[in-house]
C-alpha positions in Angstrom: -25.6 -77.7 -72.8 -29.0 -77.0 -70.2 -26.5 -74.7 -68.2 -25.2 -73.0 -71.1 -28.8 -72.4 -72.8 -29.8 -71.5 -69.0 -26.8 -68.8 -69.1 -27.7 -67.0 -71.8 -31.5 -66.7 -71.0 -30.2 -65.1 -67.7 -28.3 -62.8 -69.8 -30.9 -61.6 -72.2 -33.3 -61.0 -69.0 -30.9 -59.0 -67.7 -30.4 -55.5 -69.0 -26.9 -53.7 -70.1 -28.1 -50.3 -67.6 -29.0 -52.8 -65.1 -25.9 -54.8 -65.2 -24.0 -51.1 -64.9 -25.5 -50.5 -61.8 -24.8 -53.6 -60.6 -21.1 -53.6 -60.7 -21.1 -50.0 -60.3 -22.1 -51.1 -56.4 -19.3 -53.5 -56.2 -16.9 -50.7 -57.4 -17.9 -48.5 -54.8 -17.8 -51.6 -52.3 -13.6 -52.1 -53.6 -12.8 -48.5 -53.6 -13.3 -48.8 -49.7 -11.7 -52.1 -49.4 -8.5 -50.8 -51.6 -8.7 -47.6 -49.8 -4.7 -47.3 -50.1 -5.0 -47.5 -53.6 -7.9 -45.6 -54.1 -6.7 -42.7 -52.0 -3.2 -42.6 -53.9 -5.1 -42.4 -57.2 -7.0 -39.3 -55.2 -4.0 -37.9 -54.2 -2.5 -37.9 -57.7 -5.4 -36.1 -59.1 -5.2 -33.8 -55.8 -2.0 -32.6 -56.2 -3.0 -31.6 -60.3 -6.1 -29.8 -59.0 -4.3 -27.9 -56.4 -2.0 -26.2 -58.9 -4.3 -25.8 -61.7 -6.9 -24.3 -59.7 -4.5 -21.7 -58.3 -4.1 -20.6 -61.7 -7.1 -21.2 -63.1 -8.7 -19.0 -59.9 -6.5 -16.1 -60.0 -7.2 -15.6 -63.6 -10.7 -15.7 -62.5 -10.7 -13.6 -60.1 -8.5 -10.4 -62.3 -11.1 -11.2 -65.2 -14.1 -10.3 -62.3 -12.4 -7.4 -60.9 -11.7 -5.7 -64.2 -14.9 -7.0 -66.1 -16.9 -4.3 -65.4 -14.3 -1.0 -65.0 -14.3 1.6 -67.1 -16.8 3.8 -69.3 -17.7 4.1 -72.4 -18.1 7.5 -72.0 -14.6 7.9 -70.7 -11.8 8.4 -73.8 -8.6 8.0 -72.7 -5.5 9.3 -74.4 -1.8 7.8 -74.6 1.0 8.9 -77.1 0.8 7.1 -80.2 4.4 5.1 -80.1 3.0 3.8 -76.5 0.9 0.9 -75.8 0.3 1.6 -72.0 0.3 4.6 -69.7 3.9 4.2 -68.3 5.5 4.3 -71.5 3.5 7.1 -72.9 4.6 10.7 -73.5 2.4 13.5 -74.2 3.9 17.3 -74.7 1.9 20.8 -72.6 1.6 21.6 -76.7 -0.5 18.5 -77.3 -2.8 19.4 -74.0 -3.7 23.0 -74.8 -4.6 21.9 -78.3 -7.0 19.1 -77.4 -8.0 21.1 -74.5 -8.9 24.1 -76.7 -10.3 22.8 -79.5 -13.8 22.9 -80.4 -14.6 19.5 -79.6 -14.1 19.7 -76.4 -15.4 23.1 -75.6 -19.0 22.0 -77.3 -19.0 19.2 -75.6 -18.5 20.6 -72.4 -16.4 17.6 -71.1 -14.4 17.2 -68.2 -10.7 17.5 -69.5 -8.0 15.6 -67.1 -4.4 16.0 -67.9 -2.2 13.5 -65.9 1.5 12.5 -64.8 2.6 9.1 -63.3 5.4 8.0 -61.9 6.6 4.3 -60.7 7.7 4.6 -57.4 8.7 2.0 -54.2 7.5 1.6 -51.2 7.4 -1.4 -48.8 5.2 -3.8 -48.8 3.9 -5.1 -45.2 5.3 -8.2 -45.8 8.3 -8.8 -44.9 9.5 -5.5 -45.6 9.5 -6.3 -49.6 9.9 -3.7 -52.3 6.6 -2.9 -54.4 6.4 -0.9 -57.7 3.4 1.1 -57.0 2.0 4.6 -59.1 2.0 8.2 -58.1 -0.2 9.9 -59.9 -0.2 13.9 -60.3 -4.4 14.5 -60.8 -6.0 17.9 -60.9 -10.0 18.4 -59.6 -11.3 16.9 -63.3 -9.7 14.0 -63.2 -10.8 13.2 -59.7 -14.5 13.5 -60.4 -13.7 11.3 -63.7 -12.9 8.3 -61.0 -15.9 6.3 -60.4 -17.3 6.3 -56.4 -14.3 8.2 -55.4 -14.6 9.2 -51.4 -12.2 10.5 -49.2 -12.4 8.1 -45.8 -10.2 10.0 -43.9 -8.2 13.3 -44.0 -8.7 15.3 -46.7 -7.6 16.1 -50.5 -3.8 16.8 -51.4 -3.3 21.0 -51.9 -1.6 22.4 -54.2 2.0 24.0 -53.5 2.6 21.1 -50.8 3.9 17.6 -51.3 0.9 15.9 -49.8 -0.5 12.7 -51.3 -3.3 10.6 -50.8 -3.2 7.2 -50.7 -6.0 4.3 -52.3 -7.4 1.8 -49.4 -6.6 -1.1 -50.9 -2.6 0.1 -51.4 -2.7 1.3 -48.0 -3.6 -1.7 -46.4 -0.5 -3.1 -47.5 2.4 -0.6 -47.2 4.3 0.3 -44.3 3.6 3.6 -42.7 0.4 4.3 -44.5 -0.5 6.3 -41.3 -1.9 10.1 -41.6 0.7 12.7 -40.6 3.2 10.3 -41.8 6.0 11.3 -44.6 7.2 9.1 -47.2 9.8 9.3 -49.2 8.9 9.0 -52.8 11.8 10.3 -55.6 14.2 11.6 -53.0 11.0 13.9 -51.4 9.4 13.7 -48.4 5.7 13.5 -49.1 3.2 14.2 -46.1 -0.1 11.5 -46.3 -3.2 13.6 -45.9 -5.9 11.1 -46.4 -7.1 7.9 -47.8 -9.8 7.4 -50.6 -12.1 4.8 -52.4 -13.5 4.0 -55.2 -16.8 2.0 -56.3 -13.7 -0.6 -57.8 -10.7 -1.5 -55.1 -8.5 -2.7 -57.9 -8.2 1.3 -58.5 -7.4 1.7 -54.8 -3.7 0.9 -55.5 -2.6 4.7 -56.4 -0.8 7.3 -54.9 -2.2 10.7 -55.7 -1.4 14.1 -55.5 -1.6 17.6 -57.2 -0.8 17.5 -60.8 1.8 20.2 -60.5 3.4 18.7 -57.5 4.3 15.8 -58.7 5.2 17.0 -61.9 7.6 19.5 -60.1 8.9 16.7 -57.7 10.4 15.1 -60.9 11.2 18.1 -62.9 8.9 16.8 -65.4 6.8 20.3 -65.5 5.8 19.9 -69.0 5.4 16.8 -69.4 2.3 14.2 -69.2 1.2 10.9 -69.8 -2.0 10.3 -70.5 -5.5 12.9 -71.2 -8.8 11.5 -69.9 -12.0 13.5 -71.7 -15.3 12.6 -70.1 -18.3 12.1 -69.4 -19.0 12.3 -73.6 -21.0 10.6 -76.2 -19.9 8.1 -78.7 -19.8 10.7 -81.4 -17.3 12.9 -79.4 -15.3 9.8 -79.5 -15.1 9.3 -82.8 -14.6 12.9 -83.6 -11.2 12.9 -81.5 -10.2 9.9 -83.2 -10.2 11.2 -87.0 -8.8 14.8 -85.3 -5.7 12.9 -84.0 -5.3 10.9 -87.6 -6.2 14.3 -89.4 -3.5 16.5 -87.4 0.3 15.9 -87.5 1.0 17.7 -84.6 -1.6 15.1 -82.5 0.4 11.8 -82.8 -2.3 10.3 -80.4 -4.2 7.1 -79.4 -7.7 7.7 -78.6 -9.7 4.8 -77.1 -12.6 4.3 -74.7 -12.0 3.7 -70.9 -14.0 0.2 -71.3 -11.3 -0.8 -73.8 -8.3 0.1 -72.2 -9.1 -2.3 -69.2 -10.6 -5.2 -71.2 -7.3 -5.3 -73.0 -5.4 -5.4 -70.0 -7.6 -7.9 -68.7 -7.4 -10.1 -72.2 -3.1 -9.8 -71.6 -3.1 -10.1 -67.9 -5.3 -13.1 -67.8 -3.4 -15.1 -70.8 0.0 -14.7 -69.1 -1.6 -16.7 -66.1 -3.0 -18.9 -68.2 -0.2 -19.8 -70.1 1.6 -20.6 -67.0 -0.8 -22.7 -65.3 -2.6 -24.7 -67.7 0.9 -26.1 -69.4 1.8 -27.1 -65.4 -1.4 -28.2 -65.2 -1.2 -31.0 -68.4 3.0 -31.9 -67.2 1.4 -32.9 -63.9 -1.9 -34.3 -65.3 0.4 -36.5 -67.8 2.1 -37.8 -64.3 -1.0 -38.4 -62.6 -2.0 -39.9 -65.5 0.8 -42.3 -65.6 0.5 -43.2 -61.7 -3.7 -44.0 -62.1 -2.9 -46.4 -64.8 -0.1 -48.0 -62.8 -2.5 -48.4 -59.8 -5.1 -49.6 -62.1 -3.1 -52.7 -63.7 -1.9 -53.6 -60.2 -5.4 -53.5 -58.4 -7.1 -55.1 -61.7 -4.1 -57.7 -61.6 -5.2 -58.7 -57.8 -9.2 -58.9 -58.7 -8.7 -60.9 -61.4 -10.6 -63.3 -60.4 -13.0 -61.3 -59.2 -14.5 -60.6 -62.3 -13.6 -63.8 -63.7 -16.9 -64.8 -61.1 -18.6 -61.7 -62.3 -18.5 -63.0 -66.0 -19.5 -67.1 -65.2 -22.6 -64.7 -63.3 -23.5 -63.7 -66.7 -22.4 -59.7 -66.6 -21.4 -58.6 -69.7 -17.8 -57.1 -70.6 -18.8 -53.9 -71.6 -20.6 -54.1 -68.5 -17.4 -54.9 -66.3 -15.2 -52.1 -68.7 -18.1 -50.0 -67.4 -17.5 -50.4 -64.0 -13.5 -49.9 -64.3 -13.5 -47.0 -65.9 -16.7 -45.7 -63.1 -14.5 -46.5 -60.7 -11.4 -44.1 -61.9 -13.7 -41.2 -62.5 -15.7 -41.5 -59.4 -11.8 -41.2 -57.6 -10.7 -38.5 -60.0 -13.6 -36.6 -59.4 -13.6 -36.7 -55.5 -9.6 -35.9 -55.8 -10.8 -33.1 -57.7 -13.5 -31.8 -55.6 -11.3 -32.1 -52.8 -8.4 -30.3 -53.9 -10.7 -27.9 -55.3 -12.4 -27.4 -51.9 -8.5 -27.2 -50.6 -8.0 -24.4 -52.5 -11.0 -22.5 -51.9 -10.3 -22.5 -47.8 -6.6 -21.5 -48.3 -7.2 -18.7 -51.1 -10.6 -17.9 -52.3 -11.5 -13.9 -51.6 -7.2 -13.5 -50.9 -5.5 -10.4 -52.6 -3.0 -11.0 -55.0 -1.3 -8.7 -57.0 -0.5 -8.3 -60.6 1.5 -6.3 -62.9 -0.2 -5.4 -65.8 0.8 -3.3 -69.5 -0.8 0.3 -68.7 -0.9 -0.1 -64.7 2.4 -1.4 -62.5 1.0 -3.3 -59.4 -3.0 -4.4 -60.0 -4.6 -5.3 -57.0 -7.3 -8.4 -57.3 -9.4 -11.0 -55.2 -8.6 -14.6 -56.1 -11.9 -16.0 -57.1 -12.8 -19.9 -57.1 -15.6 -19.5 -59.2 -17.9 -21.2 -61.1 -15.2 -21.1 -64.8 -12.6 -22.5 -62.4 -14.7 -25.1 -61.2 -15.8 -26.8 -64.0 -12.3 -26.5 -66.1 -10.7 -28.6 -63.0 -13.2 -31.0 -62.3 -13.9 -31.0 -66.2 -9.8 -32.0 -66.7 -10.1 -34.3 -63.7 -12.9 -36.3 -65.1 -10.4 -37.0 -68.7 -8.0 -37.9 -66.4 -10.3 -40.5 -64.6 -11.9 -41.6 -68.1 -8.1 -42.3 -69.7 -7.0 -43.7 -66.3 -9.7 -46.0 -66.6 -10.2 -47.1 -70.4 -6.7 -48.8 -70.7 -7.5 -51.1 -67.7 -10.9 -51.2 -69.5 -9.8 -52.6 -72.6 -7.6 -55.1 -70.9 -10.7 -56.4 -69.5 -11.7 -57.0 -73.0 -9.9 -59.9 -73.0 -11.8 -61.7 -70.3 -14.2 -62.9 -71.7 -12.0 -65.8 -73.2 -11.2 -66.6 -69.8 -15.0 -67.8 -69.1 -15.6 -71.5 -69.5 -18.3 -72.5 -71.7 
């Protein structure tokens, strides 16, 4: 009876944070001295992070590199039965009435009619095909491009197939060379010169002269989109009700801004809708191996904390130090796949294909959103892989003697 009454004083005088911090030590002591089994829970939890940070990080990184494109100020114009610029059709009957009307002329805007085109070309690597735009762009629509610079060579002319190629797209295609001819729709198109823009993700166009390219397709009177800028808010909206009010304008009119956020919004959910369902199927499966681990390792200490207990610590306190133990593993298996990741393909290029533009050029960004949803969904997986074992230890504390 004297040792049981001593017992429990020692308990009372102890404290439940201090009993946590306790056996918190002697988790970190048995993660070293199970190091197999503590590194296989890490590389379950690894092997999760690794593919849901790929995912999670090229979403990212399209989301960055679009964020802040486009104008408000910038209205851009597709045909009404379209929902991107590839697919839209706009008549020469359509141009000369939005270009004469008096909308524009008060407002004095900058009026770009343009013609795209998907073409191939191959890709530096390997040799691989990649669906790239040509676009046919007058003086107007040129000075409507944000920070554009020629780098080398000069502009496309007009009555010559000559093209100018982004810096980004040239990087990447064989024979982007100046001098060099490239066959694009059964032409031969000479490259004069290379340009830039204040964003590379625009850098992945092929320009040349409007009428050019529309004659290199025999698609003279024909366009797909109408840009109308630099103009205030007002101007927007009045090209808006004039395309509802007049039959012969079966038009969309929205901002620039908008155009990209909604390509962003699509883009982005299409990654994301592949990588986080992989990233739950193979969370489920490291899941599955941590508590596995868990039973085995908590099977072997058994004793262990059978000591622990006659030494007064509590069970919560000792369910405590279980489930501290799986997270502290998930978390480093998360940090270190995360860190994996980041080495092989933070700042990389990647592509995507996108509703209104074909090939989207982007840097992969391991950023701060990708970060914490991995080590966020690492941590649930530590916490579940723990709190099973956890409870088990529950039933403990009928193993102490009295």
């Amino acid at each position: 009876m004297k040792n049981k009454t001593s017992k429990t004083v020692f308990k009372r005088e102890r404290s439940f944070t201090g009993e946590c911090w306790a056996l918190s030590q002697m988790s970190l002591s048995n993660i070293w001295q199970s190091k197999w089994s503590s590194l296989s829970i890490i590389g379950c939890i690894f092997l999760m992070v690794a593919v849901q940070t790929t995912f999670l990080s090229m979403s990212e990184g399209f989301q960055s590199s679009l964020n802040s494109a486009g104008s408000d100020n910038i209205a851009v114009i597709f045909d009404k039965q379209s929902k991107s610029e590839s697919r839209s059709r706009i008549s020469r009957e359509q141009v000369e009435l939005l270009r004469n009307h008096s909308v524009i002329r008060e407002a004095k805007a900058l009026f770009s009619e343009e013609f795209r085109m998907t073409v191939s070309v191959l890709s530096n690597e390997q040799g691989k095909k990649m669906n790239v735009a040509l676009r046919g762009i007058k003086k107007d629509g040129i000075a409507l491009r944000d920070g554009f610079a020629i780098t080398q060579g000069r502009r496309a002319e007009a009555g010559r197939f000559e093209i100018i190629i982004g810096a980004s797209l040239a990087a990447r295609i064989q024979g982007a060379e100046l001098g060099n001819d490239i066959n694009l729709g059964g032409k031969n198109w000479t490259i004069v010169g290379f340009f830039t823009l204040n964003n590379e993700v625009f850098e992945t166009e092929i320009w040349g002269e409007l009428g050019m390219v529309q004659a290199g397709y025999e698609r003279e009177n024909q366009y797909q989109s109408i840009r109308i800028g630099y103009i205030q808010t007002p101007v927007i909206q009045q090209l808006k009700a004039l395309t509802q009010e007049d039959p012969r304008l079966t038009l969309d009119v929205s901002t620039e801004r908008q155009i990209y956020s909604d390509q962003i919004k699509d883009t982005s959910n299409v990654i994301l809708y592949l990588g986080w369902p992989l990233a739950i199927i193979l969370g489920l499966g490291a899941l599955v191996g941590i508590l596995n681990i868990m039973f085995i390792s908590l099977e072997a200490r058994l004793n262990s904390f059978k000591i622990v207990g006659l030494l007064g610590y509590s069970t919560p306190a000792i369910a405590f130090s279980i489930i501290f133990e799986t997270i502290l593993l998930a978390l480093i298996g998360g940090v270190v796949g995360i860190a994996f990741i980041a080495l092989l393909i933070d700042g990389s290029a990647a592509w995507a294909v996108t509703g209104g533009l074909d090939t989207e050029i982007y840097n992969i960004n391991v950023g701060p959103s990708t970060i914490a949803q991995t080590i966020g969904f690492a941590s649930l997986l530590g916490l579940l892989g723990g709190a099973l074992p956890a409870f088990k230890s529950l039933h403990w504390e009928s193993t102490k003697p009295c």
